[in-house]
C-alpha positions, 0 to 999 in steps of 0.5 A: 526116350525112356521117361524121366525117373523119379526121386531116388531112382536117379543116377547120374555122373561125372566121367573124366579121362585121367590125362591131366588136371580136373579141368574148369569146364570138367568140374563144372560138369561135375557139379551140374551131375551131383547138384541135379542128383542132391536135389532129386535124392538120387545118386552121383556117381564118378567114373575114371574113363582110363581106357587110353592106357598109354595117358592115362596116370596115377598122377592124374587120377589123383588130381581128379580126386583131389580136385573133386574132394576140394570142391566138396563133390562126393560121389555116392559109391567107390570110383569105377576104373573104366578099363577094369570092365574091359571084358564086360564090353568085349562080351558085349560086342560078341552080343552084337556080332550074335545078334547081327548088330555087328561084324568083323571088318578085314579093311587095313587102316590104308585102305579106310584112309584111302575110302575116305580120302575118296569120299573127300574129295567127291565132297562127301562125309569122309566115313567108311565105306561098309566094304565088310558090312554084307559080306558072308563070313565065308569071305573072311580071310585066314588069320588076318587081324580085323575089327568089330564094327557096329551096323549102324541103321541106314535109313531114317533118323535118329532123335535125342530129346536132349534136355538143354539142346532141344530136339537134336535129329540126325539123318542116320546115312549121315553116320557109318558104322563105328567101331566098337573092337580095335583090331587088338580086341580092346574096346574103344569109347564109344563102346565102353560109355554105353556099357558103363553107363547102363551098367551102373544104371545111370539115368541122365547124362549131363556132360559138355555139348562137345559129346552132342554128335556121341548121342546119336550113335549111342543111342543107337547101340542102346537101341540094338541091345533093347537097353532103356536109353538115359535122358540127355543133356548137353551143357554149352562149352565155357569160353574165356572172356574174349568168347573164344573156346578156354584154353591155356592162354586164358590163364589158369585151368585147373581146379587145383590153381584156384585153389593155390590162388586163395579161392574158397570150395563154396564161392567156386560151386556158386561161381560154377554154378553160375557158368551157364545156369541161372536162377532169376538174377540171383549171382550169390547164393550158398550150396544148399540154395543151389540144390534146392534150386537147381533144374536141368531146365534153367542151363542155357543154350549158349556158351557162358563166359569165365570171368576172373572179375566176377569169381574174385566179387563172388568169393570175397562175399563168401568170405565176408560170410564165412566163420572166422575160426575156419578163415582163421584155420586155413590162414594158418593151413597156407601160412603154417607161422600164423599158427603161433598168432592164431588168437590175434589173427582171429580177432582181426579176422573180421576186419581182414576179410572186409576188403579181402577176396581171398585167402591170400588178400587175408594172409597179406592183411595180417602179415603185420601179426607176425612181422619180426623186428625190426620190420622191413619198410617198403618205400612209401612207408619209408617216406611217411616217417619224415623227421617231422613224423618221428618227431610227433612218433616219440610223444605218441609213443610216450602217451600209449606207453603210460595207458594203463589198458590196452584196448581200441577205445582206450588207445583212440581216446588217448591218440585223438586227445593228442591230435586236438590239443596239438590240431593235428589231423589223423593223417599226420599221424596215421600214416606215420604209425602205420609205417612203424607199426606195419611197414606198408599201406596195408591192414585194418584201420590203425586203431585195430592194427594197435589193438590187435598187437600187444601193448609191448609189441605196438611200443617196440616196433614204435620205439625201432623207427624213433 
């Protein structure tokens, strides 16, 4: 293994493939490469691994971008498209096949799967069988297609001292030769990661153990080229609750839902972040902490577990925390007629996000701002304006129509003088307001609801139950 590098001469990054939406697990990955990269001064880097031509979309790239700028995860450089250096890592394999690293394989795809369907069935590894790997050139045939295969090392073992899994050894008469050209010439992944990867100088690869078993033929292919080999880490895999592999039936995937779903950028690098690294028992924390904190050192070996309970906790902190204005500006970005209620909304703003956890919780928190006359009831509402209620409605609405100022203090002091000189409880009136003010169960406390509407508002909406 080459030694660790130091400080800016750190580069790392995030290499999705563009066959769909930046997936959980992915932006996880995303956030480990540019929070390790922020903390040393180095540099992230993001790479758009669209060699699968026939899946790879416009589409999905974007949602990739998009995702990645929702998060806050700004690469270093421009994106590299992976399929634009396509002849960089063709010269490469012609450097192999000089230097005796590769050769050209004539089998047919029947005749591979007829090697390995042999080797099955005797119970071993169901690899090629190096029929190619020996032969003299003189042997090739005329004008037949074939491909470009790695010779692999035989004998002995290949380790990675990965930085999360430990001292990872594999027998190398474990691994076959690989192929590095398709028969068409195009080059395939393994090939391509190698290439891109010293190319763009990276000096840590951090993805999802799932590439573990790729380590150990890449760092062979580094070894023939006399390329330094990055230093590895392989992160455990996200799991659902239930602790098997996420997947569609967990519910949301992508970075793109949480976002509709009301979530914060900064609760989900927190939340993310937590996915598998931790520092002591801190579970909320801001980006900066994070960087300042975070070391390959402290990802776990096992599998971590997407908890919507815990996300919904960490985000509703964030939002507590979050500056008014702002909440206030995306309030109004999701629901665009907030915008003419904008001065209210952010006076209310501090009593929404108290018990919100996220943006929608604020949205349904101050509908009753921009409720039209006259507002729609739903049932319970309904029920609590009894003739006995309406009955009392009238005189609180004649006492607030005769304050002359309009504030939470002036319109408490006038409605508890009601409730003492008639010995009522806040709650047979309360509710009642609430009703008429609101049409639900929903908001602040009444006293702000009042305050935060204008006087004429409060008394019309009063006065269209009464």
């Amino acid at each position: 293994m080459s030694n660790t590098p130091s400080g800016s001469n750190i580069v790392t990054r995030f290499a999705p493939s563009p066959t769909g939406f930046l997936h959980i697990g992915g932006a996880r990955t995303a956030l480990f490469n540019w929070a390790f990269a922020r903390h040393h001064g180095g540099q992230f880097l993001l790479r758009i691994e669209d060699t699968d031509r026939a899946r790879s979309t416009e589409a999905a790239v974007q949602a990739i971008l998009d995702g990645m700028s929702w998060l806050g995860l700004q690469a270093d450089q421009a994106p590299v498209y992976q399929h634009q250096n396509a002849a960089r890592h063709v010269a490469v394999a012609t450097q192999l096949l000089d230097t005796g690293h590769a050769y050209k394989c004539y089998c047919t795809a029947e005749e591979v799967a007829a090697m390995r369907e042999t080797a099955r069935a005797a119970g071993l590894p169901m690899r090629y069988d190096g029929t190619w790997r020996d032969r003299p050139a003189s042997d090739a045939p005329e004008g037949l297609p074939f491909v470009v295969r790695f010779k692999a090392p035989q004998t002995g073992e290949t380790i990675i001292e990965d930085q999360v899994q430990g001292t990872v050894r594999v027998a190398n008469d474990q691994l076959d030769d690989l192929v590095l050209l398709r028969s068409d010439g195009t080059p395939t992944y393994m090939l391509s990661v190698v290439v891109d990867d010293h190319d763009m100088a990276v000096t840590h690869i951090i993805r999802g153990d799932d590439h573990l078993t790729n380590a150990t033929r890449q760092a062979q292919i580094y070894q023939s080229l006399d390329w330094p080999i990055p230093i590895f880490a392989h992160i455990p895999l996200i799991h659902g609750a239930d602790g098997a592999k996420l997947s569609k039936r967990h519910g949301a995937l992508g970075v793109d839902a949480y976002r509709d779903m009301g979530y914060l950028p900064v609760a989900m690098r927190n939340y993310l972040a937590r996915l598998g690294w931790s520092h002591g028992d801190d579970e909320v924390f801001s980006t900066e902490q994070l960087v300042d904190w975070f070391s390959l050192d402290k990802i776990g070996k096992s599998p971590s577990r997407f908890d919507t309970d815990k996300l919904d906790n960490i985000n509703g902190h964030h939002l507590r925390q979050h500056d008014d204005a702002q909440l206030c500006a995306l309030v109004c970005a999701m629901q665009p007629d907030f915008d003419a209620h904008r001065e209210s909304l952010t006076q209310a703003m501090p009593l929404l996000k108290e018990r919100a956890k996220s943006l929608h919780d604020l949205v349904a928190g101050g509908d009753f701002l921009r409720a039209q006359r006259p507002l729609s009831l739903d049932e319970k509402a309904q029920k609590a304006l009894d003739p006995e209620t309406v009955d009392r409605l009238r005189i609180v609405h004649q006492r607030l129509a005769h304050l002359p100022s309009w504030s939470k203090t002036s319109i408490e002091a006038e409605l508890r003088a009601y409730m003492d000189e008639n010995q009522i409880k806040l709650g047979q009136i309360g509710l009642g307001l609430r009703a008429a003010l609101v049409g639900n169960s929903q908001g602040p406390g009444i006293f702000d609801v009042l305050a935060l509407l204008t006087q004429q508002e409060a008394l019309a909406r009063i006065a269209d139950q009464i």
